[in-house]
C-alpha positions as MATLAB code, in Angstrom:
seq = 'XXXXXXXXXXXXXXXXXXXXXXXXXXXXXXXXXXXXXXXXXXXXXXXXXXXXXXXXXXXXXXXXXXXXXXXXXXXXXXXXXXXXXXXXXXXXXXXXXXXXXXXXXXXXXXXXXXXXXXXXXXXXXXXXXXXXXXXXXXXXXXXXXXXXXXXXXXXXXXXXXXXXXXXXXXXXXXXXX';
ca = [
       1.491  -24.183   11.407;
       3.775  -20.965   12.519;
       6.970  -19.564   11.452;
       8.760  -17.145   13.282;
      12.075  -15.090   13.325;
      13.991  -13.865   16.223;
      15.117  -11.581   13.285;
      12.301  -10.934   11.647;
       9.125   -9.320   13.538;
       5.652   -9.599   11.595;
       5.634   -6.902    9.490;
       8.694   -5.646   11.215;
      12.287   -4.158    9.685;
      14.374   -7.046    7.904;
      18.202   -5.897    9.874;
      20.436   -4.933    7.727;
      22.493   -7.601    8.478;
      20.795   -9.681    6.413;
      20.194   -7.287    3.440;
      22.599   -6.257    0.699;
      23.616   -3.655    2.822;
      25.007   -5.831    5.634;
      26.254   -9.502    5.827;
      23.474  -10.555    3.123;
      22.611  -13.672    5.478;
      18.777  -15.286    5.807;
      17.513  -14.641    9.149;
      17.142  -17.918   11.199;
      13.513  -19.111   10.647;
      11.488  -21.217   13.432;
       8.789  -23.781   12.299;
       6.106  -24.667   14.690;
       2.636  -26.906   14.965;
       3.830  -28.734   11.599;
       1.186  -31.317   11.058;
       1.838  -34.588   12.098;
       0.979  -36.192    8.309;
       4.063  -34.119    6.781;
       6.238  -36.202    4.524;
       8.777  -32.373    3.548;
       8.478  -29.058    4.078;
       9.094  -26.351    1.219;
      10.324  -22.591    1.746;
       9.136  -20.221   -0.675;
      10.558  -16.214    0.520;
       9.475  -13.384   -2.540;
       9.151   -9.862   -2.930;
       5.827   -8.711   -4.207;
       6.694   -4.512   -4.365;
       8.874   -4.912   -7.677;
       8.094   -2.058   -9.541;
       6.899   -3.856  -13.351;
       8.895   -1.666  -14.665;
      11.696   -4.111  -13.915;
       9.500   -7.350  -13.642;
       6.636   -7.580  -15.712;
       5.021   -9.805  -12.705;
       6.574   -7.516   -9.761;
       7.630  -10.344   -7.788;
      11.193  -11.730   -6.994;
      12.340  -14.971   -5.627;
      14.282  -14.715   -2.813;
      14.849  -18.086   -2.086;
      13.251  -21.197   -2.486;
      13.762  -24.757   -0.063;
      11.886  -28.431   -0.988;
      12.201  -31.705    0.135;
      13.137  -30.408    3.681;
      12.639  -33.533    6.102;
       9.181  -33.017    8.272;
      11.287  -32.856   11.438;
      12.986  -29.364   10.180;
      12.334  -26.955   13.139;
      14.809  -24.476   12.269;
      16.423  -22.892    9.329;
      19.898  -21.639   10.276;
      21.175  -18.216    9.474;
      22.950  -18.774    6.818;
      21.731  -21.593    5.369;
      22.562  -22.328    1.929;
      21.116  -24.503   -0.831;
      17.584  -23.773   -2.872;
      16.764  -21.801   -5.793;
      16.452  -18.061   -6.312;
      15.723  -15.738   -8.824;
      18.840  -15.304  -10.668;
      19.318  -18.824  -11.502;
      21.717  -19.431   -8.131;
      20.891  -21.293   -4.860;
      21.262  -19.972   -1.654;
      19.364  -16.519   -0.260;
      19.079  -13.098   -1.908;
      19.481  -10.534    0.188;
      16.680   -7.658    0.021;
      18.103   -5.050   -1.855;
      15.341   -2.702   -2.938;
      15.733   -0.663   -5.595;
      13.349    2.027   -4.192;
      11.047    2.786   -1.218;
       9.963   -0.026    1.293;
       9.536   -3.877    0.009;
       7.768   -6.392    1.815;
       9.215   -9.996    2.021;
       7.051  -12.715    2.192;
       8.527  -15.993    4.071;
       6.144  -19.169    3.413;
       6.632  -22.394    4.868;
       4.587  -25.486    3.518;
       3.756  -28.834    5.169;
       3.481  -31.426    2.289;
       1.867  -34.594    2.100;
       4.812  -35.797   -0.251;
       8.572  -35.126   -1.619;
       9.313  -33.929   -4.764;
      12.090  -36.113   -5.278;
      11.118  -36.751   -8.650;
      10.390  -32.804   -9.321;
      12.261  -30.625  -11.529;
      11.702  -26.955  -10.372;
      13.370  -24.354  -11.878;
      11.429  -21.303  -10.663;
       8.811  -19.828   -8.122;
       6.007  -21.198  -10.422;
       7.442  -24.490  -10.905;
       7.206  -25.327   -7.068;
       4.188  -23.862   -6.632;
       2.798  -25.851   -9.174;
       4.220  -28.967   -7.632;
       2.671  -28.316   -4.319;
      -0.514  -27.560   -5.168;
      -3.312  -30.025   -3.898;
      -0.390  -31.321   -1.692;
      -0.299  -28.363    1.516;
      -1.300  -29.888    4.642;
      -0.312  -26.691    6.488;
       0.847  -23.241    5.485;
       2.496  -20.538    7.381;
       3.471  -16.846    6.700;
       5.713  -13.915    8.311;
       5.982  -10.411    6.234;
       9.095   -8.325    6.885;
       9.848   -4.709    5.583;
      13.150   -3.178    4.010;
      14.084    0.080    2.736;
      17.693    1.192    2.056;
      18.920    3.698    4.353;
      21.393    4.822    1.355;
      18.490    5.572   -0.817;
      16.225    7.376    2.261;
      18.737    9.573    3.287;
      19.031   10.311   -0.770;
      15.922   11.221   -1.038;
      16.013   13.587    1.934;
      19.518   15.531   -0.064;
      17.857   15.417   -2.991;
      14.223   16.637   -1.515;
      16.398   19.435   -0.280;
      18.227   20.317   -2.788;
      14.734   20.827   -5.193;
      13.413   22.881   -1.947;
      16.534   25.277   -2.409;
      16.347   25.591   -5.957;
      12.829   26.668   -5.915;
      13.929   29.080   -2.661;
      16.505   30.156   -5.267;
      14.425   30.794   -7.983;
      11.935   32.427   -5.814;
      14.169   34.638   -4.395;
      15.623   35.770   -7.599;
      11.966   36.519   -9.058;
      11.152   38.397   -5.882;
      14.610   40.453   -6.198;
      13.843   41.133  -10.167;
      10.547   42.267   -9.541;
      11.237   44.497   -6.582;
      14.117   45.999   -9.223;
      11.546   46.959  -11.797;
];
């Protein structure tokens, strides 16, 4: 089983366009070689860089998809529908709060529906799944915030000309004595 992205590269840059700082839509996901047994496929998409300062567990659900029909090939950009982390349904856009996060899309052929399933939350689903994958597929994409690097590069500067600064001034006062 494969997914893909036109989007999304493996272990490629998530566009902004579908981050917080753009249009906040999912990429468009492709599903290939689903095994022919498949009765749904499930979506799981997390981030597992949350500092635990914030999340004890340092993940976040992006978005979460069950019961898709086993003939699901593609996932349309903007696609609505699932569960996420904040209680909602539809994607979260990656939004890091610092540095570079890795996304994690899964895709899961199932040898059942979990019509009858009540899944509130990451671990509820994969709960429900286990013992039930008949295939499982992966694609990791990166974000950073470009508003946050080019922060660190002012503020990175601005501590290298305060130290200059002080520097200076210490050289200058010692010279005077």
């Amino acid at each position: 089983m494969r997914i893909t992205s036109r989007a999304v590269e493996p272990f490629g840059s998530i566009p902004a366009k579908h981050t917080c700082d753009g249009a906040g839509t999912n990429p468009m996901l492709v599903l290939a070689d689903v095994p022919p047994a498949t009765k749904s496929l499930a979506l799981i998409v997390f981030d597992p860089d949350v500092p635990k300062t914030i999340k004890a567990d340092g993940r976040y659900l992006h978005w979460a998809l069950w019961n898709l029909p086993p003939t699901v090939r593609t996932i349309e950009e903007g696609r609505g529908g699932g569960l996420s982390e904040n209680g909602g349904s539809g994607w979260v856009p990656p939004c890091p709060p610092s540095g570079e996060h890795r996304y994690v899309f899964q895709a899961f052929a199932l040898d059942m529906t979990l019509r009858d399933r009540t899944v509130v939350g990451e671990d509820d689903l994969r709960s429900a799944i286990q013992g039930h994958v008949l295939g499982q597929a992966e694609l990791v994409g990166r974000y950073s915030r470009p508003t946050l690097n080019r922060l660190n590069v002012v503020l990175g500067g601005l501590v290298l000309l305060t130290f200059l600064a002080v520097a200076y001034r210490f050289v200058r006062a010692r010279r005077a004595s």
